[in-house]
C-alpha positions as CSV (number, residue, x, y, z in Angstrom):
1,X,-12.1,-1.7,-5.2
2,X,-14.4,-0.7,-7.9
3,X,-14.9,-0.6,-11.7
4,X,-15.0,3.3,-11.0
5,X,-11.6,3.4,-9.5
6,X,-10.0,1.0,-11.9
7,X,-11.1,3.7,-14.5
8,X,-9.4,6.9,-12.8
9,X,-5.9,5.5,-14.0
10,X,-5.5,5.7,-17.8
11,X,-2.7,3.5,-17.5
12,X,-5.1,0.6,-16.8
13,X,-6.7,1.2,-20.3
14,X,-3.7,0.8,-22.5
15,X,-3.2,-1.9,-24.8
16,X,-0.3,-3.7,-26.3
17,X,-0.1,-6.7,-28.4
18,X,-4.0,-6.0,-28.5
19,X,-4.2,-6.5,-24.9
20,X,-4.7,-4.8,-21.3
21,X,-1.8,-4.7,-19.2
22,X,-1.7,-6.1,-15.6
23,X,0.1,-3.9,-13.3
24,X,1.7,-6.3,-10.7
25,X,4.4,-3.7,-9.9
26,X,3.1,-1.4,-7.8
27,X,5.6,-1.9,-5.0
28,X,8.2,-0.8,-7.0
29,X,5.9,2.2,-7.6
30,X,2.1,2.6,-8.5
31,X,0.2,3.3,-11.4
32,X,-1.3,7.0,-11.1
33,X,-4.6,8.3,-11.3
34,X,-6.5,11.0,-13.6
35,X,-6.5,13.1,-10.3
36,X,-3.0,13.2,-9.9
37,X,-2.5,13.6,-13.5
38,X,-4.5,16.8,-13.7
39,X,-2.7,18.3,-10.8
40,X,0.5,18.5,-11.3
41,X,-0.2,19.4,-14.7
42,X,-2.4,22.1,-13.8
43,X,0.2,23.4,-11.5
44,X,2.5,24.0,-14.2
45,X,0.0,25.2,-16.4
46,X,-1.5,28.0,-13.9
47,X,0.6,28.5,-10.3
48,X,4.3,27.5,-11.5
49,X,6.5,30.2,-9.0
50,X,8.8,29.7,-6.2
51,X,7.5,30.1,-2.9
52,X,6.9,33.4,-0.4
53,X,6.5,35.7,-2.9
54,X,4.0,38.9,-2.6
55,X,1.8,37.8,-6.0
56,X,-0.7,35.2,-6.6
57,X,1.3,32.5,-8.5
58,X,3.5,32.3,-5.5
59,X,0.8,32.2,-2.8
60,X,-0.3,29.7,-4.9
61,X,2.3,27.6,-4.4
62,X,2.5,27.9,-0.9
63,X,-0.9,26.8,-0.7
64,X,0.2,23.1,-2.3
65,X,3.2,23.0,0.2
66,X,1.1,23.8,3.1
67,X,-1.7,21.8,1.9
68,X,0.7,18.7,1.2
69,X,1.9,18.5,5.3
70,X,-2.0,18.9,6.2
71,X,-3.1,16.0,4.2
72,X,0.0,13.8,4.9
73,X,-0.4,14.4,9.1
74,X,-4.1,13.4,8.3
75,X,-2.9,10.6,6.1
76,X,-0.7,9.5,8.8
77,X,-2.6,10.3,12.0
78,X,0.1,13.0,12.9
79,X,-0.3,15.6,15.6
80,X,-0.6,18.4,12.8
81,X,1.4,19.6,9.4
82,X,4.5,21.1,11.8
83,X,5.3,17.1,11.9
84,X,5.4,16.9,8.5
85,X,8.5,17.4,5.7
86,X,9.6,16.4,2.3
87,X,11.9,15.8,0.1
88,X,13.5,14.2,-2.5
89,X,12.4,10.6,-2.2
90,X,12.5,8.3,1.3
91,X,16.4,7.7,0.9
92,X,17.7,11.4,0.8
93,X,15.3,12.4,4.1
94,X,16.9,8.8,5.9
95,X,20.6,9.8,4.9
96,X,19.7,13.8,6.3
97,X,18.1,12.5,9.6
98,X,21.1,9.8,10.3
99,X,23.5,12.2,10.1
100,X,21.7,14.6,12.2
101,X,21.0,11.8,14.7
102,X,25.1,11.2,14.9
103,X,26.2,14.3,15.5
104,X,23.9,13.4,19.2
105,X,25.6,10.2,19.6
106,X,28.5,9.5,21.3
107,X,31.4,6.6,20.1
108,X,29.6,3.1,21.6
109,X,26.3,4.6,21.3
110,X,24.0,1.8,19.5
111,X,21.8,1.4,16.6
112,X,19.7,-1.6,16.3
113,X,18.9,-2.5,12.4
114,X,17.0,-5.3,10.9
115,X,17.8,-8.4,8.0
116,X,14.6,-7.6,6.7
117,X,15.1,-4.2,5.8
118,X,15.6,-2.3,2.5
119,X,18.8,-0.8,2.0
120,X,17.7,2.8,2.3
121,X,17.0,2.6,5.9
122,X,20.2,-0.1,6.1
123,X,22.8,2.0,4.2
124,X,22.5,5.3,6.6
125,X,22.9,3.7,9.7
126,X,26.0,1.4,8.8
127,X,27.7,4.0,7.4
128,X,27.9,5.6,11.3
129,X,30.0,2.9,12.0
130,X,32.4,4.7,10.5
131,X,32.2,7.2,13.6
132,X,32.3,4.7,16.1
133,X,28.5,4.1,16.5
134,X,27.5,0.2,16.9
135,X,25.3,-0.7,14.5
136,X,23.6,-4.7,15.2
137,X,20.8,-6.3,13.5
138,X,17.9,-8.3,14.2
139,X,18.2,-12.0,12.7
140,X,15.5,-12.9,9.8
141,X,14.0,-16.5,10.4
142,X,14.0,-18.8,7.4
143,X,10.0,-18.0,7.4
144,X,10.5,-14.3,6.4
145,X,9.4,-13.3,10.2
146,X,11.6,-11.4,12.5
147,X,13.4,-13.2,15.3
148,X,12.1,-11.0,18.2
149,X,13.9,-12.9,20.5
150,X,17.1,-11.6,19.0
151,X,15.3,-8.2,18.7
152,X,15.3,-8.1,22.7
153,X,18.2,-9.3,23.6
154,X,20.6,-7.2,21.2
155,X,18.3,-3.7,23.1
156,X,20.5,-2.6,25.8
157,X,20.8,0.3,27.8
158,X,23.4,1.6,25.3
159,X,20.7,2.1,21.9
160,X,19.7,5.1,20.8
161,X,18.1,4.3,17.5
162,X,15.9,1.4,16.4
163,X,15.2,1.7,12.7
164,X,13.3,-0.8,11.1
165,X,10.7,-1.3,8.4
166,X,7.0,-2.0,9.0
167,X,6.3,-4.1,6.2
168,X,9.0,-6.1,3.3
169,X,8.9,-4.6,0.4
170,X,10.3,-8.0,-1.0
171,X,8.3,-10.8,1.5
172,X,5.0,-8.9,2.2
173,X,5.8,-9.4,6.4
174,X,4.6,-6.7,8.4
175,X,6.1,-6.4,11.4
176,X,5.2,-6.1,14.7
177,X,6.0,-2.8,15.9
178,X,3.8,-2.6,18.4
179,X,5.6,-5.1,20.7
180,X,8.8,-3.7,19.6
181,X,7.7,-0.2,20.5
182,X,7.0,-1.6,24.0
183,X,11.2,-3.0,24.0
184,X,12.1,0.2,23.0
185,X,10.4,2.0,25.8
186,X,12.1,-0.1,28.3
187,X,15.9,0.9,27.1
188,X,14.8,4.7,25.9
189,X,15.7,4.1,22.5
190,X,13.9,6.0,19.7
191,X,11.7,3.9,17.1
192,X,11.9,4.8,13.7
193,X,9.6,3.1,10.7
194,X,10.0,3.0,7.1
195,X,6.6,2.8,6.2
196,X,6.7,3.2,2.1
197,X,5.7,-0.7,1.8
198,X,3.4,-0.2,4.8
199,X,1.5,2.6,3.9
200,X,-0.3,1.9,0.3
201,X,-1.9,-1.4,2.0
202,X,-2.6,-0.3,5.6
203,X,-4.1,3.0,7.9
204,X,-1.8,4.5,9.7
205,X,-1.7,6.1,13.3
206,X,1.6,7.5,14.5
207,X,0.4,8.8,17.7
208,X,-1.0,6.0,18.5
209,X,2.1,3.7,17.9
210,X,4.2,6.3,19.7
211,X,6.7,6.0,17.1
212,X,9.6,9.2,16.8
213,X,10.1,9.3,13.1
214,X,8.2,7.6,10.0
215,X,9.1,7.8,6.1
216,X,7.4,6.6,3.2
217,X,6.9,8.0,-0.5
218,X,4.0,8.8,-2.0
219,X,4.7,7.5,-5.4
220,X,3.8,3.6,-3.3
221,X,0.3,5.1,-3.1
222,X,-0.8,6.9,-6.3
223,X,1.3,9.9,-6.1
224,X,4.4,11.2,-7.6
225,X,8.3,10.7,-6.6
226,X,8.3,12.4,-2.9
227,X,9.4,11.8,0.0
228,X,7.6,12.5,3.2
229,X,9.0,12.8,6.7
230,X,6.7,12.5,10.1
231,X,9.0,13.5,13.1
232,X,7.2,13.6,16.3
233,X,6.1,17.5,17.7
234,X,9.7,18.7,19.1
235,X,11.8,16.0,18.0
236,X,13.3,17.7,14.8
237,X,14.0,20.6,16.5
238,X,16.0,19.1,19.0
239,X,18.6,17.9,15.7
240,X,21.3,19.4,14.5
241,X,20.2,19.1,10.9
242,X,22.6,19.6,7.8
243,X,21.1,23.2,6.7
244,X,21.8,26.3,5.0
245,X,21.3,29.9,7.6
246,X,18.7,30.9,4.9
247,X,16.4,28.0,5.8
248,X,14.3,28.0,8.2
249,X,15.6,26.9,11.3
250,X,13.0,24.8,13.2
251,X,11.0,21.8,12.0
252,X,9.4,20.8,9.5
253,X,11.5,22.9,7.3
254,X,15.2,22.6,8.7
255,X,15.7,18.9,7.3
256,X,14.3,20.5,3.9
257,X,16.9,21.4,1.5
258,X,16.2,23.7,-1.6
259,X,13.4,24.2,-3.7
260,X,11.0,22.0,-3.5
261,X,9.3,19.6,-6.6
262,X,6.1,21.9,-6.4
263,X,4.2,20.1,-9.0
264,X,4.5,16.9,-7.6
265,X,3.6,18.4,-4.5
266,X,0.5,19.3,-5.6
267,X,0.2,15.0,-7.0
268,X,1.2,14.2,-3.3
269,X,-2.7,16.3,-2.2
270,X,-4.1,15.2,-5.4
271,X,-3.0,12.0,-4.6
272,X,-4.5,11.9,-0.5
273,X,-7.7,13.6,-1.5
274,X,-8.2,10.8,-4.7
275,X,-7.7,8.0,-1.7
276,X,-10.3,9.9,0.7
277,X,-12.7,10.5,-1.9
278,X,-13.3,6.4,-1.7
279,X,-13.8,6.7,2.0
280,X,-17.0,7.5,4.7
281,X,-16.4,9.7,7.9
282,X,-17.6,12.9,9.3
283,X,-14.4,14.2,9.1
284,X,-11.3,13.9,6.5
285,X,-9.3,11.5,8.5
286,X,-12.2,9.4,9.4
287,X,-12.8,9.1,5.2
288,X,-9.1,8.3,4.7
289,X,-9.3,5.5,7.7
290,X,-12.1,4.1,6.1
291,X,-10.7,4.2,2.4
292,X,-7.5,2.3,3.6
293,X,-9.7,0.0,5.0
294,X,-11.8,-1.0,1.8
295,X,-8.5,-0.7,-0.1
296,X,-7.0,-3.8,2.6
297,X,-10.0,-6.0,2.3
298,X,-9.8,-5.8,-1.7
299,X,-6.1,-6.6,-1.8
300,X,-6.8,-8.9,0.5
301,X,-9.0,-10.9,-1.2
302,X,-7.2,-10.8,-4.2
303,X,-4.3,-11.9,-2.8
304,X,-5.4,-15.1,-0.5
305,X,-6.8,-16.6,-4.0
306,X,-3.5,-15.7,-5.6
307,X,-1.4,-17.1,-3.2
308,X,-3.2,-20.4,-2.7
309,X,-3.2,-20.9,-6.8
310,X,0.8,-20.1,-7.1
311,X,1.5,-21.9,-4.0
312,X,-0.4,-25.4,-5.5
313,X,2.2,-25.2,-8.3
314,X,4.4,-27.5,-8.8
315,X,7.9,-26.3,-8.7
316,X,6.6,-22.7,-7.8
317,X,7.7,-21.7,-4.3
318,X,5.8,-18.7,-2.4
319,X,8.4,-17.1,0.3
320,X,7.3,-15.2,3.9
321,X,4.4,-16.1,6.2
322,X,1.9,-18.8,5.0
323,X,-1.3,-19.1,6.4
324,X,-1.4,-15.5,8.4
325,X,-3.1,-12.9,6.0
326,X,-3.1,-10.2,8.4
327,X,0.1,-10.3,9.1
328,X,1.3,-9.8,5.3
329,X,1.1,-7.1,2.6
330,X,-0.7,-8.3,-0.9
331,X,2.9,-8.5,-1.8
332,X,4.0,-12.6,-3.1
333,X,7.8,-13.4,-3.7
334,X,8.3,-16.6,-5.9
335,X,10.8,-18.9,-7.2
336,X,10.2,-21.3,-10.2
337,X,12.4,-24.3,-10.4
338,X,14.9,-24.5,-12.9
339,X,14.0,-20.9,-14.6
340,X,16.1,-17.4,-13.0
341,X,13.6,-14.7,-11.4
342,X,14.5,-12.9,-14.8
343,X,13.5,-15.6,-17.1
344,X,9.7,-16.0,-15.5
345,X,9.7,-11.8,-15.9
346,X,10.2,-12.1,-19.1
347,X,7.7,-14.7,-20.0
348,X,5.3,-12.9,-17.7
349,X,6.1,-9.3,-20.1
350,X,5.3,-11.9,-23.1
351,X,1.5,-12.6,-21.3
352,X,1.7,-8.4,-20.8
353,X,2.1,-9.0,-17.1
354,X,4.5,-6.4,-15.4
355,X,6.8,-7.9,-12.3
356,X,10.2,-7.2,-11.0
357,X,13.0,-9.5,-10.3
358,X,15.7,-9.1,-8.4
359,X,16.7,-8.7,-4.4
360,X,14.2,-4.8,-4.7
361,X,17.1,-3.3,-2.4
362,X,16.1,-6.0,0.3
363,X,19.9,-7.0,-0.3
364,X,19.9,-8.7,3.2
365,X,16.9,-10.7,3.0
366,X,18.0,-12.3,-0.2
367,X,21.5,-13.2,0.9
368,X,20.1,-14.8,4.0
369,X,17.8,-16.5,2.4
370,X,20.4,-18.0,-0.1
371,X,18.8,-16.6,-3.1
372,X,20.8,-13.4,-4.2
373,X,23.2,-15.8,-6.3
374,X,20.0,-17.5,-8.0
375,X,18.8,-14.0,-9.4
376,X,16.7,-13.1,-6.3
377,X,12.9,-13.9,-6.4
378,X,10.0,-12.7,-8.9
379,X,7.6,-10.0,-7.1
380,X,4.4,-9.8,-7.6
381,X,2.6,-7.0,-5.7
382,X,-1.5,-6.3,-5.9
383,X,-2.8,-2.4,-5.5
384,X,-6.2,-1.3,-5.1
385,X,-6.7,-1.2,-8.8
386,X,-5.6,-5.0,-9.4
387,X,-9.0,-6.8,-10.7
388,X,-10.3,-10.6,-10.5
389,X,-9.4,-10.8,-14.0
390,X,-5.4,-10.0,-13.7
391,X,-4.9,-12.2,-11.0
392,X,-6.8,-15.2,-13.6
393,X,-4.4,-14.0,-16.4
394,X,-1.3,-14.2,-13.8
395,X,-2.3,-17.8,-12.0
396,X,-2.7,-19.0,-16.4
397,X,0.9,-17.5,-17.1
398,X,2.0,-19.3,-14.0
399,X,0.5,-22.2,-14.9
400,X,2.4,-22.4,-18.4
401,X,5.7,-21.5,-16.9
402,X,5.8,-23.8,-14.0
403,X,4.5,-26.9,-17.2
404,X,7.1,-25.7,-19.8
């Protein structure tokens, strides 16, 4: 982006060792502005109170929940906020809705899963096996693409459920949805996206898509640890959630359990409203489209002269799609011969570089690429905030390790 936006997160300023840190672990999580910062703060310090209560502390607060599904169901391109809940984190809202979904599923009902997936939208669905739903998943190619080939001919008129990611969180692939949309129209099936890798990189338009349900967290794009549900208008009320009789009993709130995180609530608008404020439109989601565009071309950017340095290396292998920009999150998974993912971590903490090793809950993907026995891969993921000058110090650490 900008010098003015790398200077909203005070994280970016800190030194150790008498240097800057560079943040290449934003998809386990990103760095969080001033903005953010203030709110949630300022929450506790002036509006902390339950919710629905006849004072001002209270309305307060129901204020930041209301206000949190209007800017996510812009954020999202949703129909309105009564598409919108939240929760814990991504995992909790996918174990709430699979269960709700079973209960309207019959023994040989089908779900259709993928190789690529993380485990949180993995785990839920196998665990219907147990009640006689068929669970199958889509084959991973040795390129980190889908095999939608496979995709198609494991739909049948039996699936209910496809539930798949949009983007890796560990190879950078995004998907295409679109086409798989279009399968699941033919067998009736619903289409469900994790979209937490997705949705710091990329605008999003549900209705457009046509897609049921949608979770990502807003902690992936500069908010705090929630997790946001979009079910489309209708749907949710048409599941027989896991609920108490004191909630609420149609959507968003009957998936909702307990009192919300109110502070970080008030980080999730903090958090939407810091993104738009980068953005042009004559209307909020117009400035939110257009933020999440500048914020792809930067990464972008970034990222092609990243990936073409760590690529030339010798003994440095770059997994997923080569050569196909758009079809990739500024996300790079790497290898270096003869060192473990965890060694080249912690020679890139020595050059106060910040990556993650490890399989990043993308279990499958790493056993089926025969690497989960070898430590996994190193990840290096760019955010908006990642400047010229970090990806210099990273390809120079590289460098080094891939010599020594």
């Amino acid at each position: 982006m900008n010098a003015h936006f790398r200077q909203q997160f005070p994280a970016l300023q800190r030194q150790y060792n008498n240097d800057t840190l560079v943040f290449l672990d934003g998809p386990g999580g990103t760095q969080v502005p001033n903005q953010v910062i203030d709110a949630i703060s300022g929450y506790y310090k002036t509006s902390n109170a339950n919710s629905h209560g006849a004072f001002i502390t209270a309305h307060e607060t129901d204020v930041v929940i209301d206000s949190t599904r209007e800017k996510m169901a812009h954020f999202l391109g949703a129909e309105g906020p009564q598409t919108i809940s939240v929760g814990a984190n991504m995992t909790t809202l996918t174990y709430s809705l699979s269960k709700a979904i079973a209960r309207k599923l019959q023994p040989g009902d089908e779900i259709l899963i993928t190789q690529l997936d993380h485990e949180a939208n993995r785990g839920p669905w196998l665990a219907l096996r147990s009640e006689g739903i068929i669970v199958r998943e889509v084959r991973l190619k040795p390129t980190g693409v889908l095999d939608y080939e496979d995709f198609q001919n494991k739909l049948n008129e039996r699936t209910r459920l496809v539930a798949m990611g949009w983007a890796s969180n560990i190879l950078g692939t995004v998907n295409d949805v679109k086409r798989v949309r279009e399968m699941t129209y033919q067998c009736g099936a619903w289409l469900l996206l994790d979209a937490v890798h997705y949705a710091p990189h990329f605008s999003i338009n549900v209705q457009e898509l046509g897609c049921d349900f949608l979770l990502c967290s807003a902690y992936k794009f500069y908010g705090p640890h929630v997790g946001i549900l979009y079910a489309r208008h209708g749907l949710l009320d048409q599941l027989p959630t896991d609920r108490l009789r004191t909630t609420e009993q149609h959507a968003p709130f009957k998936i909702e359990t307990g009192t919300q995180n109110h502070a970080a609530l008030a980080g999730v608008v903090a958090a939407v409203d810091f993104i738009a404020s980068y953005g042009e439109g004559a209307d909020y989601r117009a400035q939110l489209v257009d933020a999440m565009t500048k914020i792809r071309a930067c990464e972008k950017s970034l990222f092609i002269k990243m990936h073409a340095a760590l690529s030339a290396l010798q003994g440095v292998r770059a997994y997923g799609l080569a050569g196909d920009e758009d079809a990739r999150t500024p996300t790079i998974a790497v290898t270096v011969e003869g060192k473990r993912p965890e060694k080249v971590c912690e020679i890139l903490a020595q050059h106060n570089i910040c990556a993650w090793d490890g399989h990043f809950y993308a279990l499958r993907s790493v056993e089926v690429l025969g690497l989960l026995e070898k430590g996994g891969v190193t990840r290096l993921g760019l955010s908006a905030y990642t400047s010229e000058n970090d990806i210099d110090r990273t390809i120079d650490a590289f460098k080094k390790i891939s010599n020594s």
